[in-house]
Each structure stands twice: as C-alpha cells, then as structure tokens.
C-alpha positions in Angstrom: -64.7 13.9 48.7 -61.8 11.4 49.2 -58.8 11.7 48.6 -58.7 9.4 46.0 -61.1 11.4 44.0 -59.7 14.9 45.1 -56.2 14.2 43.1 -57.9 13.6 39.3 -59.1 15.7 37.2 -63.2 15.4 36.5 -62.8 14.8 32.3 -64.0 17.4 30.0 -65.6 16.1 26.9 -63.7 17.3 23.3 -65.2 16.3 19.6 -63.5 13.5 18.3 -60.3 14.3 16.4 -61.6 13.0 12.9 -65.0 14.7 13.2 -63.5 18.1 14.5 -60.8 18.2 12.0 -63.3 18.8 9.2 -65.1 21.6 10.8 -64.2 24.8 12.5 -66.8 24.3 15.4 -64.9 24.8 19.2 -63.0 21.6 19.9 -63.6 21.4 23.8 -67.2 21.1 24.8 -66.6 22.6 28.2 -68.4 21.3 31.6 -71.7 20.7 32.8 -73.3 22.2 35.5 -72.9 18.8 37.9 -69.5 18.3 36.6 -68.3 22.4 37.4 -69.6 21.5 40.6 -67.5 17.9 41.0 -64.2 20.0 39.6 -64.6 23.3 42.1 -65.0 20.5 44.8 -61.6 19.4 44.4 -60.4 23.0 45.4 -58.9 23.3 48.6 -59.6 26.5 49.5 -55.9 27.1 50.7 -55.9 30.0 53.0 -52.6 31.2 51.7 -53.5 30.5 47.5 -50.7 30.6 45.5 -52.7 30.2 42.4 -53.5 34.0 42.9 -50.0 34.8 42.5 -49.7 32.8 39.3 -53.0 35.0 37.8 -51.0 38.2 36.2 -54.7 39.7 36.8 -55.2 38.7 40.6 -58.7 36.5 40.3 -59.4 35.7 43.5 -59.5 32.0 42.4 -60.6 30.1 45.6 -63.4 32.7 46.0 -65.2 32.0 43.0 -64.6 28.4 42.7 -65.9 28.4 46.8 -69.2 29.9 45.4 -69.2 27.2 42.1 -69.2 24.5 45.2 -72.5 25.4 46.4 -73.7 26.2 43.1 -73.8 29.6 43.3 -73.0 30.4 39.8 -73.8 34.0 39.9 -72.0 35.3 42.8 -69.1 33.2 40.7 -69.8 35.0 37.7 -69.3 38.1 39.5 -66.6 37.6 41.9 -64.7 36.7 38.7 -66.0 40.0 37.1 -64.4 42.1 39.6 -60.8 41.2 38.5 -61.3 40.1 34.6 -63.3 42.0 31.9 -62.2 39.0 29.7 -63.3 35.6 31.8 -64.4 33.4 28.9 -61.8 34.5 26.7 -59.0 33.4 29.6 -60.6 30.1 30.3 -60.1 29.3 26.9 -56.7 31.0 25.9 -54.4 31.4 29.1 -51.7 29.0 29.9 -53.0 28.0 33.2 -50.8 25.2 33.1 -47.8 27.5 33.9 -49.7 29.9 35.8 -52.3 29.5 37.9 -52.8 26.1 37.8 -49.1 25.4 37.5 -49.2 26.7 41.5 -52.0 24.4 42.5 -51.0 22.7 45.6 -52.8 19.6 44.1 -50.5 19.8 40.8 -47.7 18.3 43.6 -49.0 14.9 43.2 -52.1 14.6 41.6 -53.7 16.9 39.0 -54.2 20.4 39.5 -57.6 21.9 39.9 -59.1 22.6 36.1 -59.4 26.5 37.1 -58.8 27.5 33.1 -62.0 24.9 32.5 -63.9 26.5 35.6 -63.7 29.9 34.8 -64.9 29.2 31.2 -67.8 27.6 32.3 -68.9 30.5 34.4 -68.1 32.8 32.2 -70.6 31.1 29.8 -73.2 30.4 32.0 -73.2 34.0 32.7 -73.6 35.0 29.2 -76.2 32.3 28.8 -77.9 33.6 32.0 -78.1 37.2 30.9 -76.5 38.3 34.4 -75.4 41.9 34.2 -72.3 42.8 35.2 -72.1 46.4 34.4 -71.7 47.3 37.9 -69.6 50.8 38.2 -68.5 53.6 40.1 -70.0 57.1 39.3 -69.1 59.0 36.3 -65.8 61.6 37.0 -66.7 63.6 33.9 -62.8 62.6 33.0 -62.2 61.4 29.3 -59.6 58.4 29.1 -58.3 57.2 25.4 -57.6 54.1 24.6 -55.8 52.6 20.9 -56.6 49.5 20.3 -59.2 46.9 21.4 -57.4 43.7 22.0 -56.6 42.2 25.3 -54.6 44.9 27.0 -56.9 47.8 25.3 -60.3 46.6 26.3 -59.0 45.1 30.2 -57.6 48.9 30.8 -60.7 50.1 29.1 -63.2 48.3 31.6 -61.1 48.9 34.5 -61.3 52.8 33.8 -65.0 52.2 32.7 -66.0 50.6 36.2 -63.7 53.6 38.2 -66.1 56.0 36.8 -64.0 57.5 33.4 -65.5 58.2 30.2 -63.4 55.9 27.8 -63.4 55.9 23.9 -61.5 53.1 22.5 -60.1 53.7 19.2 -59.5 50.5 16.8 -57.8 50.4 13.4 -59.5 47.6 12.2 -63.6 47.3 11.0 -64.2 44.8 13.9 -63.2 45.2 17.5 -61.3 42.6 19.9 -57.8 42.7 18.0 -55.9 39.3 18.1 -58.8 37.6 19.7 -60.9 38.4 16.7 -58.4 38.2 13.8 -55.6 36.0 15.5 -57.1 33.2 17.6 -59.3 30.3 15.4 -62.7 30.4 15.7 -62.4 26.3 16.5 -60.4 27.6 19.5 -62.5 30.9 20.4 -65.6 31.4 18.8 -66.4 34.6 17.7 -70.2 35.1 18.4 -70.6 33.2 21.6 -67.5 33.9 23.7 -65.7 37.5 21.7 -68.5 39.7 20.6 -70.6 38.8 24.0 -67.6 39.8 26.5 -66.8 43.0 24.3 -70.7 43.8 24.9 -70.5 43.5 28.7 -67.2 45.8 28.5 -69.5 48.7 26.2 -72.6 47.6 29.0 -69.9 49.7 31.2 -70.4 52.7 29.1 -67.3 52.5 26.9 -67.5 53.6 23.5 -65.4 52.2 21.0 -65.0 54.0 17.4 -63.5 51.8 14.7 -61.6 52.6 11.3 -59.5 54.8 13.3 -55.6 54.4 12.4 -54.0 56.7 15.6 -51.2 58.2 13.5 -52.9 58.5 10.1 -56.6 59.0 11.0 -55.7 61.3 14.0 -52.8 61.8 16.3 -52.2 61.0 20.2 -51.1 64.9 20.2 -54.2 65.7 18.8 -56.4 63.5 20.8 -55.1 65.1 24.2 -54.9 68.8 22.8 -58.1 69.1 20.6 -60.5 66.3 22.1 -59.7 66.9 25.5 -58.3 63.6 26.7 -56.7 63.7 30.0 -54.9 60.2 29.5 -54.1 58.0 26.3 -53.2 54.1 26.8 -51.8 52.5 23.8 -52.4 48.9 23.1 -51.7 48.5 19.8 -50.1 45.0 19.8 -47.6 43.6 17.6 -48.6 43.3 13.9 -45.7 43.5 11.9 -44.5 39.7 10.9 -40.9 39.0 11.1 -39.2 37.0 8.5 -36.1 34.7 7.5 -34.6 37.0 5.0 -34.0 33.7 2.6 -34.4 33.3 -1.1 -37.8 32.9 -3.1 -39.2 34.1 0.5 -41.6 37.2 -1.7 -42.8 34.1 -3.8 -46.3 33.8 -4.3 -47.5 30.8 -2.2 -45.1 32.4 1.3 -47.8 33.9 3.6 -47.3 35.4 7.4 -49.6 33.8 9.7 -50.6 37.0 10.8 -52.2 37.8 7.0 -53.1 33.8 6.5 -55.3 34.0 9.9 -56.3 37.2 10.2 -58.0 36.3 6.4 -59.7 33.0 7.6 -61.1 34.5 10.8 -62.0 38.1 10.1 -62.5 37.8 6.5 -64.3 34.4 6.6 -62.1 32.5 4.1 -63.4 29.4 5.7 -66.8 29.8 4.8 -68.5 29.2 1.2 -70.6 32.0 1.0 -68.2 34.8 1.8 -66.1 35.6 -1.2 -62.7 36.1 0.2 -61.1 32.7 -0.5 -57.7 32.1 0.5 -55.4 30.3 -1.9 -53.6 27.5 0.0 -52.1 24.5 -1.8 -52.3 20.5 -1.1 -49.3 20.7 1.1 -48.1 23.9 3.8 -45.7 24.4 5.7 -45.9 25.7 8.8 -42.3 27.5 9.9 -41.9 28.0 13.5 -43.0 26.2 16.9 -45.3 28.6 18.9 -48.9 28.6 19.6 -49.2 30.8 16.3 -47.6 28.4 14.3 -50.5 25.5 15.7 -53.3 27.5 15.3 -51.9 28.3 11.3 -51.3 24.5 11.4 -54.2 23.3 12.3 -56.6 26.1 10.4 -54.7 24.8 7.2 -55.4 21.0 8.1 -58.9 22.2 8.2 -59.0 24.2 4.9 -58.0 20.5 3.6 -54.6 20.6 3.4 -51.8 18.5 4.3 -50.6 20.3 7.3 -46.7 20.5 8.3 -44.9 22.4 11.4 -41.1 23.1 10.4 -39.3 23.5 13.6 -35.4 24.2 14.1 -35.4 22.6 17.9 -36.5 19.2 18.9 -40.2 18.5 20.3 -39.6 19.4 23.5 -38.6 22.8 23.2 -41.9 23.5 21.6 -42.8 27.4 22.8 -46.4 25.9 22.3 -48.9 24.8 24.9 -48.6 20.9 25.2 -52.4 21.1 24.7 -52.0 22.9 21.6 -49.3 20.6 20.3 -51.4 17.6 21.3 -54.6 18.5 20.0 -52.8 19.3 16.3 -51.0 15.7 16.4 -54.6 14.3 17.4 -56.0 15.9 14.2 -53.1 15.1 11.9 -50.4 18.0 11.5 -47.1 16.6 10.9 -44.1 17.9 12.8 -41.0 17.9 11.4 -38.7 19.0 13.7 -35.1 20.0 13.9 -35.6 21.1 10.1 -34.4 24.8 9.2 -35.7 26.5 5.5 -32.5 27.5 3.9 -34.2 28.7 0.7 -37.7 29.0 -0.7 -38.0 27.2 -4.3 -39.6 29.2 -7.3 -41.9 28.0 -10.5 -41.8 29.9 -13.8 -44.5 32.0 -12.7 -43.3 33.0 -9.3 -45.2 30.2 -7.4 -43.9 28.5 -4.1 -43.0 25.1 -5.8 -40.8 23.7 -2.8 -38.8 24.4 0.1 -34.6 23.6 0.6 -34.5 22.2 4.0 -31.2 21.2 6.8 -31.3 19.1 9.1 -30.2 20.5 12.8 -29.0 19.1 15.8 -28.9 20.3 19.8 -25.3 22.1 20.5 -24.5 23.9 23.6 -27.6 26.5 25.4 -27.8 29.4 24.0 -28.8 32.9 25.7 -32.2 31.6 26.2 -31.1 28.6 28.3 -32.5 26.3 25.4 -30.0 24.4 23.4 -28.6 26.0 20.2 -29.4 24.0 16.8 -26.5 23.6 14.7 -27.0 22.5 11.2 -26.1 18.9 10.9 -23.6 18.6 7.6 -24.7 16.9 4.4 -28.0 17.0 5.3 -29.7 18.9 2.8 -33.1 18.1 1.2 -36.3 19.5 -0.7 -39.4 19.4 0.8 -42.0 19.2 -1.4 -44.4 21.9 -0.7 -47.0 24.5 -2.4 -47.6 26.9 0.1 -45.1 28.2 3.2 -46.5 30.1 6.5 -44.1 31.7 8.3 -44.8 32.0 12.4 -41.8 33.6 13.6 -43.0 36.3 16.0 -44.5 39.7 14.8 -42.9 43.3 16.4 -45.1 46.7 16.9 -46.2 48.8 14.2 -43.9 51.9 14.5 -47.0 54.1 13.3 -47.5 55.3 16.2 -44.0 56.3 17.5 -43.4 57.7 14.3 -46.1 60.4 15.0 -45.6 60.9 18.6 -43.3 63.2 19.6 -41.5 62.3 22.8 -42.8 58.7 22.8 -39.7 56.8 23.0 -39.1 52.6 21.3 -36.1 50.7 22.2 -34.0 48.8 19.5 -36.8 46.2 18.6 -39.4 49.1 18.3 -41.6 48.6 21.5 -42.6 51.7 23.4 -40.4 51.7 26.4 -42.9 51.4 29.6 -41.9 51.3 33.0 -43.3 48.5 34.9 -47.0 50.6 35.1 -47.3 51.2 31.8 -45.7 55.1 31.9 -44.4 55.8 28.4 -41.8 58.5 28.5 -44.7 60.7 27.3 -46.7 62.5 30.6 -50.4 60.9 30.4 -49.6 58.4 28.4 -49.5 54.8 29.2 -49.0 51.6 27.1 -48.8 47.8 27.5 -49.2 44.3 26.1 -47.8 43.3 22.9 -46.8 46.6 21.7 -44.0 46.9 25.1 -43.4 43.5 25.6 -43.2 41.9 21.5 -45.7 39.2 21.1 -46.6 37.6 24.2 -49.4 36.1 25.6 -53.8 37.1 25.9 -53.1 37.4 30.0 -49.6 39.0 30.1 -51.3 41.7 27.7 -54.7 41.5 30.4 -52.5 41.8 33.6 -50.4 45.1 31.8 -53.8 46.8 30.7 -55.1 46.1 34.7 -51.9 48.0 36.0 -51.8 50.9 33.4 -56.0 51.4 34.5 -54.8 51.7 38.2 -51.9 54.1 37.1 -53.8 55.9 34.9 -56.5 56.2 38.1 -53.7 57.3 40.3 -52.2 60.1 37.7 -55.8 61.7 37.1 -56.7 61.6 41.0 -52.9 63.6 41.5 -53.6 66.0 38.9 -56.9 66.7 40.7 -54.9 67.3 44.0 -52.5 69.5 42.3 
C-alpha cells in the first residue's frame, strides 16, 4: 500500500439521510469483508501503539487488526474477546475519535485508522459466524454479585465469569443490558443483532442474570453477602435519576426527561405500531441540552415525525456531543438553536406545554470547566413555539442503594465514593461506571467494570491466603 492510500480512510457506506430519517433501521452499514481488509491494512503495526493507551479496556489493537490483514477474522474475533465482553457494542458507541483513534499515529496527517469501524465488523462477523467465545478458567466454587447489567455490570461480570467465579447479576429492569437497551436508539444500536447477541456470549460464560430484582427494595447488599453467601458484590447501577432546570411550567404535561422519553421508545416499543405503548409527542420538541443524549432524543423525535430542535446555552462548538453525532442529526434535519437558555416553560388551560420563554446568551470569560461561560444577552427575550420539551441535562445515581447499605458511603452529588479500583468504603464491595463517576460514557463504565473484576480477583485470592 502506498503512502498515498495508507493516509485516507477506506469509506463506510451509511443510508441516505432522507431515507434513514423515516425509519429506525441502523444508519451505518458497516464494512465488507474486502474493505475490513483494505482498512486493517492501513495499520501500522507501531511497535510502541499508543492507541492501546487510549482503550480505557486495553484491546490489544494492532493484534487484532494484524490478524484482519490476512483475513483471519477469527483469531480477530478472539484476540478482541480477551479484553472486551462488549466488542460490537464499542465499535458502535465509543468515542474512538478521542481515544483510541484520537492516538493513531496516522491521525498526525492523514486519517486515523477506522479501529471503532474494525472492531464492529468483527464483532459481527463473529456473531454471524457462530464462533464461540466462552473460553474460561475453571470454576473456584466462589459466588461474585453483581447489580446491574449495563456496561460496567456485565464487563466485570464476564471478566469474573472467564477467572472461574460463579456470578449472578442482578437487574432492576424486565430486560437486561441497562443503557444500551433502554438508552441508546435502536437506529444507533440495534437491539436483536448487536445487544441481546453480546449479552448471550457473556451468559455462554456461565453467568446468570436474574431480573425484576430492585437491590434495596427486592433484597439488600447486606443480605446478599450474609444469607446468599456472596463473597463479593460490585455495584453498577448507573445513573437514572434526570436532573432538571428548576423553572416554571417545568411539571407541565408535554416536559419529558430523555431518560423516560427514550427508555419508552426503545424498551417499551413506542416506535412501533403494533405495541400499544404510544408516546405522546407533539408537532414541534425541544430538545434542551447539547450531549450525545440530547442527539439521540433529537433525532428519535425527528423520527417519530416531529419537528426536531436542540436548545443549547453554548455555541456549536462546545457541543459535549460526538461531531459524528452532531453531524449525522443536521444530515437528517434537527435544528440547532444554540446559545438559547429556557427561562420558563409556557402552560395551556389544561396544563399542556404550549410554549417555551427563551434568552439569548453570549460567550463571557471560561468558566471552571475551561469552556466559556454564557451570559444572557439583554433584551433578548422570545417564545419559542413548542408542544413538547425534553430535557437532557445529565442524570445522577439512584440513592436506593446507599440508602440501604450501611457503611456504603456517596459524596455530595450522591455517587458511591470508589477508589480508583472500584473499593467502596464497604469491605467486598466494589462499584463503578455511571453510578461513581455521574453519567459518562459506554467505555469509561467498561474500563471501571475491567478493573473492579481484577480487584475483586485479587481480594478473593487474599482472603484465601489469609
């Protein structure tokens, strides 16, 4: 391969923006087999890859691709396996842009290898292969608990699973995968081919998982380590408690989280005509915040046939969103008005969102966050006309669990305080993801569940010794 060649990207094909808008199908196609190949060609193979360091879970990301080069999709499939439970979930959801990718030696003046794209693709082709990947230590006749079966709960879960521990996961919800099954579209990350098949391969390593159990109402952590004889709990319960303004009219009828608005479209089907569990949403939403939430509300409304806005205090770029995310919504048609704060939510007769009292904002000095403060700009009030407002302002942990733990200690925004393993200030119990950090990110909650498994290995092997 030339060098030419080496520094561009090999294009992935995507439905057309007008078609895809309609429909709640996956939006990139993802590569085929020859063109995987072309793409892991480009790889370097840097003997000192610093897109490892940029993996919070370690892949070994010039092995795999080094096998994709000759083909060797299986040995890809489970090279990858060894360090992610979760491969075509990542592929699709991780900002490799700032991670791995964002550390491609190639990024420096050309375009960095399409690892995100790569692992997908093997990821599926394993699925569609049937390739087992169950491989595991033997069984240490140690039981491991684990609450909650979203990223962080089912990474720590296979970890333990392949290390030889017996491991129940415990999930409050009907369905297993957490925000990847009640969060995430399905246009971004289908359900039955990439969610359901990866949480198979992590049971396939012998872990059971029990759902309609809340941990605090259901039974307690005291109770599972006392009376069901679990040696270790790790809690990764996420963050599913939406924050709010705190402005007028914001209890109207009409004002909807984006937790509750997508969590009803993709667990509950509201998108589909033969489930009966519509969800009301009017001609025109708005969308209040700027993160990848707030785009995948956006863009789920666009597709429900409404006209689709993203109310953003900060200017474009300051976005917290992906730029793919951003650009994919503008392809289909969301509107972005940005550097526009809700001061007040308007109210009809019968307690229905009928509008939305709006300022105008402009960039003042940086704030803590090093991004530039909005200020409101004077005089420059205004109604916009809306039916239906989504607020996507970050979510915080449930404090069910804390509540009913004794000796499990939160700090002043309610996360469980977690040293950099995942010890809680509870002996033999670890946590991590959402419900230490406050909402974050699929990998970030991946990469914690990974470290607590290993320290959860570690603490059970001491005990032993002691």
């Amino acid at each position: 391969m030339n060098m030419q060649d080496r520094m561009k990207r090999v294009p992935i094909a995507e439905q057309a923006p007008e078609i895809r808008a309609k429909n709640f199908e996956e939006v990139c196609l993802g590569y085929l087999d020859e063109e995987a190949i072309r793409e892991a060609n480009r790889c370097l193979g840097c003997k000192n890859p610093k897109c490892v360091d940029g993996c919070p879970v370690s892949i070994n990301i010039p092995g795999f691709i080094g096998y994709m080069k000759e083909g060797e999709f299986e040995k890809a499939a489970k090279e990858v396996a060894k360090y992610s439970a979760l491969p075509a979930v990542c592929g699709r959801v991780c900002p490799q842009e700032s991670q791995c990718e964002g550390k491609c030696v190639l990024g420096i003046k050309g375009e960095a290898v399409s690892i995100g794209k790569l692992e997908r693709f093997i990821a599926d082709w394993s699925r569609i292969n049937e390739v087992d990947l169950s491989e595991r230590e033997e069984l240490k006749g140690k039981k491991v608990a684990v609450i909650g079966s979203g990223p962080a709960g089912l990474t720590c879960a296979g970890e333990l699973a392949r290390k030889g521990y017996d491991v129940t996961i415990f999930e409050a919800l009907h369905e297993p995968g957490g925000v990847l099954v009640y969060g995430i579209p399905e246009f971004r990350l289908p359900k039955d081919d990439v969610v359901r098949p990866e949480i198979e391969n992590i049971k396939k390593l012998g872990v059971n998982i029990e759902t309609n159990v809340i941990i605090g109402r259901t039974i307690t952590i005291d109770e599972l380590m006392a009376e069901e004889e679990f040696s270790a709990v790790f809690i990764g319960s996420g963050a599913g408690l939406p924050k709010f303004m705190g402005i007028p009219g914001e209890n109207a009828n009409g004002v909807l989280s984006a937790n509750e608005f997508l969590t009803r479209v993709n667990l509950m089907k509201a998108f589909k005509e033969e489930y009966h569990t519509p969800v009301k949403i009017g001609k025109k939403v708005a969308i209040v915040g700027g993160g990848n939430v707030a785009m995948d509300a956006a863009r789920t409304a666009l597709r429900l046939g409404s006209e689709s806005h993203i109310v953003y205090r900060r200017s474009e770029s300051e976005l917290p969103a992906r730029a793919e995310e951003v650009h994919h919504a503008k392809e289909e048609g969301v509107i972005f008005d940005v550097l526009t704060n809700p001061t007040e939510i308007l109210v009809d007769e019968n307690g229905w969102v009928k509008g939305m009292r709006c300022v105008e904002m402009e960039l003042g000095e940086p704030d803590e966050s090093g991004r530039r403060r909005p200020v409101v700009k004077a005089g420059s009030e205004y109604i916009m006309d809306v039916d239906t407002v989504i607020m996507s302002l970050g979510t915080s942990p449930n404090p069910l669990i804390s509540s009913t733990t004794e000796g499990l200690e939160t700090n002043k925004w309610k996360c469980l305080i977690a040293d950099e393993r995942g010890l809680t200030t509870k002996e033999g119990v670890y946590a991590g993801g959402d419900a230490v950090t406050g909402a974050a990110t699929v990998i970030l909650a991946m990469g914690a569940g990974k470290k607590a498994a290993n320290a959860i290995d570690e603490y059970l092997n001491n005990l032993d010794k002691n």
